[in-house]
C-alpha positions in Angstrom: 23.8 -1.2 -36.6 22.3 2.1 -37.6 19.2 0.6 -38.6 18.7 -1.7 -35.3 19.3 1.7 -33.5 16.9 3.6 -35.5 13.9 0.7 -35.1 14.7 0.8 -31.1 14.4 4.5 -31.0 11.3 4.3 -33.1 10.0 1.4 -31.1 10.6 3.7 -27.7 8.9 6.6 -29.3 5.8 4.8 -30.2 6.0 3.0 -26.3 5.9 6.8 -25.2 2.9 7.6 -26.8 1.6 5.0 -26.3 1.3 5.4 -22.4 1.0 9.4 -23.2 -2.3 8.6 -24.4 -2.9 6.0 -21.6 -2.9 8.7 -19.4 -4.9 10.9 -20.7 -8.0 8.7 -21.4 -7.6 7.6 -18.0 -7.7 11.5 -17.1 -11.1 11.6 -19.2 -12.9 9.1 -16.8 -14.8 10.6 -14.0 -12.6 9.2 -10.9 -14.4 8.6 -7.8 -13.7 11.1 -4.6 -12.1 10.5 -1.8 -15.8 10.5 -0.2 -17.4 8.1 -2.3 -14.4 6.0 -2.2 -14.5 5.7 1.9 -18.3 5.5 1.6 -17.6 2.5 -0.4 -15.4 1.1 2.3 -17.8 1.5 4.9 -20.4 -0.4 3.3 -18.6 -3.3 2.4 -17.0 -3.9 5.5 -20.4 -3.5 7.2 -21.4 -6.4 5.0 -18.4 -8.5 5.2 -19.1 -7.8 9.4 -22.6 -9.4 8.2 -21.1 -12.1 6.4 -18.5 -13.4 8.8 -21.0 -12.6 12.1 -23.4 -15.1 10.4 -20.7 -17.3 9.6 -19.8 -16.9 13.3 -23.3 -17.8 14.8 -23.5 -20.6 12.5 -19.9 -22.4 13.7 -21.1 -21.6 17.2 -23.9 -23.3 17.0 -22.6 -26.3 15.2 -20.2 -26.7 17.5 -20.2 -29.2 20.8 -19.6 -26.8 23.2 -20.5 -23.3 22.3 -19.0 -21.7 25.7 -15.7 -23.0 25.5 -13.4 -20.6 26.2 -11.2 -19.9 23.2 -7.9 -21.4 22.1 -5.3 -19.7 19.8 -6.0 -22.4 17.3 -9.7 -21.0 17.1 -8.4 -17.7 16.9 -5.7 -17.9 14.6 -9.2 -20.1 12.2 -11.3 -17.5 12.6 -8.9 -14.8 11.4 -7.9 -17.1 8.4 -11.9 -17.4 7.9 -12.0 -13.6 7.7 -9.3 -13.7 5.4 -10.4 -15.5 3.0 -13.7 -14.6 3.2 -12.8 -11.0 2.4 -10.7 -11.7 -0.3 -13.3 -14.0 -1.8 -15.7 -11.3 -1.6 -13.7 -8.4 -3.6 -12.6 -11.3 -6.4 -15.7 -12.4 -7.3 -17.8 -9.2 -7.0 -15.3 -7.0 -8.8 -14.3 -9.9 -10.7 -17.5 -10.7 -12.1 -19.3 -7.2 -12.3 -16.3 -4.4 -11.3 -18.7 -3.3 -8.7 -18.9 -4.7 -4.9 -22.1 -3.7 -2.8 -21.0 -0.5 -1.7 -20.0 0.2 -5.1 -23.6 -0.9 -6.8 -25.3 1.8 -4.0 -22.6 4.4 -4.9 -22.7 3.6 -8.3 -19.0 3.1 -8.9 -17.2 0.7 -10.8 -13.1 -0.6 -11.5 -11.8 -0.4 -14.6 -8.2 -0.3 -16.1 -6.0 2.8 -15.8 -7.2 2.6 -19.9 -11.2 2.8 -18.9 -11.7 -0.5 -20.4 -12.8 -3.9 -17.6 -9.9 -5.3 -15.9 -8.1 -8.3 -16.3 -8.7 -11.1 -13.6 -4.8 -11.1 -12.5 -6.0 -7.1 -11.6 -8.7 -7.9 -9.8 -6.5 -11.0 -7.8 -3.9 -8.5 -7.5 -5.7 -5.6 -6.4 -7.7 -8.1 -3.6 -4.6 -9.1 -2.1 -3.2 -5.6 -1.8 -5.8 -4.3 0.2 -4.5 -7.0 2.9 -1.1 -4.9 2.8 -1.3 -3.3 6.0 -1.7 0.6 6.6 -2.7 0.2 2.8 -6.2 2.5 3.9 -3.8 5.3 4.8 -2.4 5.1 1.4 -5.3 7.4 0.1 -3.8 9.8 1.8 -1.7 11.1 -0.7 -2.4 13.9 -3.5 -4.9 11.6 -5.0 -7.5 9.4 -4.2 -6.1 6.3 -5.3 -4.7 3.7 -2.5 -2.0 1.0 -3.4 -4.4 -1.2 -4.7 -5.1 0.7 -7.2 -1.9 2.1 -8.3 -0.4 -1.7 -7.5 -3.1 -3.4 -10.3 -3.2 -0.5 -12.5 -6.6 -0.1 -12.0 -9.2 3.3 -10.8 -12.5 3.4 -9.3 -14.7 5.4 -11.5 -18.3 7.0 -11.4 -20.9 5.7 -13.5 
């Protein structure tokens, strides 16, 4: 009994510092600001505007009767469109390279909370947390980190 006591103690020492040191490598990466981090934002949703505008024209044209007034069916579509088309975006781009547009032109990228690339469930996970809404007013805490980050375990570092 002693000894099974004496291995989990041990066992919950090493998990300590183990996430002690964690913490502090993550401290040693250069996190982003809070200004590069909305810059960021801006960008890509000016191109995800881009993206889904084209995407727009093009459904518009293809369709019978461009000036039919619109139904809640092609409403409620359009939004699912934007939806996906957003999350697609962050998944692959960050998923691929860490880095979205706005992120190349910043020169930022995501990594782990342990500065090493994340996993794909992190970059999934992280995606579908930035559909939480009010999630952009979560940067408004002591840090510049929103709940997609601190949800995925993940930062936003500069290169």
């Amino acid at each position: 009994m002693c000894s099974i006591l004496n291995n989990l103690l041990n066992y919950l020492i090493f998990m300590e510092e183990l996430l002690l040191d964690q913490e502090q490598s993550a401290t040693q990466l250069n996190k982003a600001s809070l200004g590069v981090r909305f810059g960021t934002y801006i960008i890509d949703a000016l191109f995800l505007f881009v993206i889904q505008t084209v995407i727009e024209v093009i459904g518009v044209v293809m369709s019978d009767n461009p000036f039919e007034e619109p139904t809640t069916v092609n409403v409620f579509t359009g939004q699912l469109i934007s939806l996906l088309i957003f999350t697609v975006y962050y998944v692959v781009m960050e998923g691929t390279t860490g880095k979205t547009i706005g992120k190349y032109l910043l020169k930022t990228r995501v990594v782990s909370k342990d500065g090493k690339k994340p996993t794909m469930s992190q970059i999934i996970g992280r995606s579908f947390a930035r559909i939480v809404p009010f999630e952009p007013f979560s940067f408004f805490g002591s840090e510049p980190t929103g709940w997609h980050d601190r949800w995925s375990k993940t930062l936003v570092i500069k290169e």
